[in-house]
C-alpha positions, -999 to 999 in steps of 0.1 A, spaced: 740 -660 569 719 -673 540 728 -711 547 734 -708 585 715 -721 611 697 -695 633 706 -698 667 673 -692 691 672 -680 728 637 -683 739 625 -666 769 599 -675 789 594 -710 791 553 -717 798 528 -731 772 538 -705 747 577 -715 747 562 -754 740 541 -748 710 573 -726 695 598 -753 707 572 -776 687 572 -752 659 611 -748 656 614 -786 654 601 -786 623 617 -758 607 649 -761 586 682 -738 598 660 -730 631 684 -744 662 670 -737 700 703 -728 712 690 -715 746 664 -711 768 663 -689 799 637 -683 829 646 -661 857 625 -684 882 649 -713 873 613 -738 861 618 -754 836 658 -747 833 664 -793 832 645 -788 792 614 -808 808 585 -788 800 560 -823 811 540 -804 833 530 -777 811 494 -775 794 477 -744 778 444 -742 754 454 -759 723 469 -796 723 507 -794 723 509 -834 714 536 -853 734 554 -831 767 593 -813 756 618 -830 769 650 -806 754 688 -825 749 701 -801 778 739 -813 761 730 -790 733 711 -765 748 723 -734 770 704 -727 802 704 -689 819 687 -682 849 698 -645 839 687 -628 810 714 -601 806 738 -631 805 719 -648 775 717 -614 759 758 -615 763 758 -650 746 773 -640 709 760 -673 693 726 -664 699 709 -644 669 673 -644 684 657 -637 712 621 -650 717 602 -634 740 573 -656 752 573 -641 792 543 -625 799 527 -598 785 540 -569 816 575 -579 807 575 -571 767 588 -535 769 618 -542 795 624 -575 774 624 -566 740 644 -527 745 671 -552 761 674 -575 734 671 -550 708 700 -525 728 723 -561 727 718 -559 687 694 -592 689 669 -603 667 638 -602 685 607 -623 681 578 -612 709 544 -630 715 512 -613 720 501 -591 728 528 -568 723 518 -546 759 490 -538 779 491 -502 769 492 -489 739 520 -465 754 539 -492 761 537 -506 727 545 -473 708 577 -478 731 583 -513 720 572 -506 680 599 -472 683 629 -493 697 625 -514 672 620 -487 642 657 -482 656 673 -508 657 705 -528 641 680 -561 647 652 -574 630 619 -578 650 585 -595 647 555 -597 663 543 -633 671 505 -631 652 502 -666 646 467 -663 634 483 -645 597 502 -680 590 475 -702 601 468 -720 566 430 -716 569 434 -682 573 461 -670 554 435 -687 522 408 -664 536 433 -631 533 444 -646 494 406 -651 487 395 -616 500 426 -599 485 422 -618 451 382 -609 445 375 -641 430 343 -647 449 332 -608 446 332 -586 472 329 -594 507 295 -584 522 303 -596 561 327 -617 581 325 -631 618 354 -644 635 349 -664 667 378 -671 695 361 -691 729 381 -705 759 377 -716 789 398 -694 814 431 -699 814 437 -717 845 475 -730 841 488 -694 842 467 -679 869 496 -656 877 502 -644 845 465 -638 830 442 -633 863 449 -598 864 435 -578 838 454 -547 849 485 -564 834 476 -590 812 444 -569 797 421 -603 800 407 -619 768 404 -590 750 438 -585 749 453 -619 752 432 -643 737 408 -620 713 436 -601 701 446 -628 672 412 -616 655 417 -580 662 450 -585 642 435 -604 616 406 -581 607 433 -555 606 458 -577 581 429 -587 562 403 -556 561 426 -525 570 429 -509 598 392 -501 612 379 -465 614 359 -471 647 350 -502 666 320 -510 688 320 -537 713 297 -548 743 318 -577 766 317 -583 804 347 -599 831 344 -631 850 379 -641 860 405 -612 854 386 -576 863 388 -569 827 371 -576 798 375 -614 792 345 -615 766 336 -593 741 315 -587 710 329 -561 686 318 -544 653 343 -532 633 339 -506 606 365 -511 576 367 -493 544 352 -516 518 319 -516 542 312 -552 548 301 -561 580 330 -576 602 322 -584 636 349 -607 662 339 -627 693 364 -635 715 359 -652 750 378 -671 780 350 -670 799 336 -706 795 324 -726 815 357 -747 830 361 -778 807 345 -759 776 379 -761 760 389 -738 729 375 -732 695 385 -710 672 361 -706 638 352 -680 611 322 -674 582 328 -649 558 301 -642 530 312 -633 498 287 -617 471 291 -656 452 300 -675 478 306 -685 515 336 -700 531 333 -714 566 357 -726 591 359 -743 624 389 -760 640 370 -786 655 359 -800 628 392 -821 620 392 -835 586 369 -810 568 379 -777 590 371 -755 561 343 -755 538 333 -733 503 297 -728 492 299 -712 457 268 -700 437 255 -727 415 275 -757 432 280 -777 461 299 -773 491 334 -781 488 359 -793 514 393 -766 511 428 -784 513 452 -761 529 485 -771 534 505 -772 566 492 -777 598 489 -747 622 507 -712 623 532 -719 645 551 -734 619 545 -711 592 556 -681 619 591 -696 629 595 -708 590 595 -667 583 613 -657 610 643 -679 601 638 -670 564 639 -632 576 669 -637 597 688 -657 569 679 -633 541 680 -600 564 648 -586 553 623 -572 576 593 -598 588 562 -592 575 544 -588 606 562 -555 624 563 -540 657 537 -515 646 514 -540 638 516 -552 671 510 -515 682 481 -511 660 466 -547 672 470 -527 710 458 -494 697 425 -514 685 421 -535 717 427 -503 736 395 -490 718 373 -521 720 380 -523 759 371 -479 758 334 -491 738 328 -520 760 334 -502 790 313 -474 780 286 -485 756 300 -461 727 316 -465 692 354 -453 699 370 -442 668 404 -454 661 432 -429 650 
């Protein structure tokens, strides 16, 4: 299906379902086909009264003439002309979800994190080892531009070795999805919901670590909704991740990194709009990076389809949703006990 439009079925249709509708919109061959929510919200295309922590721009309104709507999920999953399924229900949902979609012989794209425990995930990560379908896991964070020029710049060497990197994730609590986030026992707070891009990305960009330490404390879900971690890699620089909804209400959402290079630093924070990222090199002045593209929505839903199209696996797999898990599973072991968990 090289020149065919991919027909999407997204699932799940809160702030997560906007910014990927958002995302799809600007992606060549990617067609939302049909979107289904078992409540019935939402099923009239008007997503108006949805909000999250990142500005979604004007409110979706979907043509409902071209777009199927399925209060029942085994009758999407029945629909032939859809090719994907994207999951973005929340997090306790993932393994019943995606084993469904991936038993109908569906493409499956699934949002973050993959499950709230890491058995659950090793489910999810072997269903899909097994399957006719392609599958992905939704780690914006790898296609955010900003970012993905960190991961060429570390790969590449060009500014030496890194000696330490810091990554920092703050949010105010997630207040429109009360139901969905404000119980850590399912949703595994902002560790595993919200700190979980970085998780990923020091993994994508460092390896997988060998042990983590991490301090953090609750405020809104029971579990740990901030926290601190250390993460020891393989080349020995100093990575560390912050991650936090436990803001003050009204705070809002920042997301920022510093990483030190032996011969130069590069230093990023989204709120500073027109110069996000910045580049100190030995010997000159500080520089103002170009990246382009906008976020990592687009860059995500631009793979998939490419994936889908071409057939080839996506580059971000089930198991490196398990592994993101597997990692969180640790931090939350290290803050809860004071102790550097190793991760097998």
């Amino acid at each position: 299906m090289a020149n065919d439009n991919v027909n999407i079925g997204i699932v799940g249709l809160g702030f997560m379902a906007v910014m990927h509708i958002r995302a799809y919109r600007q992606v060549e061959g990617a067609n939302i086909a049909a979107i289904c929510n078992p409540s019935g919200n939402r099923l009239n295309g008007d997503f108006s009264d949805v909000f999250g922590n990142l500005d979604s721009g004007d409110p979706v309104k979907l043509d409902m003439s071209q777009v199927k709507a399925y209060q029942s999920f085994d009758e999407l999953l029945t629909d032939d002309s859809i090719d994907v399924i994207d999951i973005c229900a929340p997090t306790r949902t993932h393994v019943e979800l995606t084993k469904a979609a991936l038993a109908a012989g569906k493409h499956v794209l699934c949002e973050k994190p993959l499950a709230r425990k890491l058995d659950d995930a090793r489910e999810i990560a072997d269903a899909a080892a097994n399957a006719k379908g392609l599958f992905m896991t939704a780690m914006c964070l790898r296609f955010w531009p900003q970012w993905a020029w960190l991961k060429e710049a570390v790969a590449s060497g060009r500014y030496g070795k890194v000696l330490g990197a810091h990554f920092q994730r703050i949010a105010e609590p997630p207040a429109w999805g009360q139901g969905a986030y404000f119980d850590g026992e399912v949703s595994g707070g902002g560790l595993f919901d919200l700190h979980v891009h970085d998780t990923d990305f020091v993994q994508h960009v460092f390896g997988k670590p060998k042990s983590v330490y991490s301090t953090g404390f609750t405020k809104v879900s029971g579990a740990i909704d901030h926290v601190l971690t250390q993460y020891e890699v393989d080349c020995g620089a100093k990575v560390s991740a912050e991650g936090s909804w436990a803001m003050t209400p009204g705070w809002g959402f920042n997301m920022s990194y510093r990483c030190i290079f032996e011969r130069a630093t590069a230093d990023y924070d989204i709120g500073r709009e027109d110069e996000p990222l910045r580049l100190l090199e030995e010997g000159g002045e500080k520089q103002v990076i170009e990246c382009e593209g906008v976020d990592g929505y687009v860059g995500e839903m631009e793979h998939l389809v490419e994936c889908v199209r071409l057939g080839q696996a996506p580059s971000v797999s089930a198991a490196d949703g398990m592994s993101a898990v597997e990692i969180c599973t640790a931090e939350e072991e290290s803050a809860k006990t004071g102790q550097i968990v190793p991760v097998n």
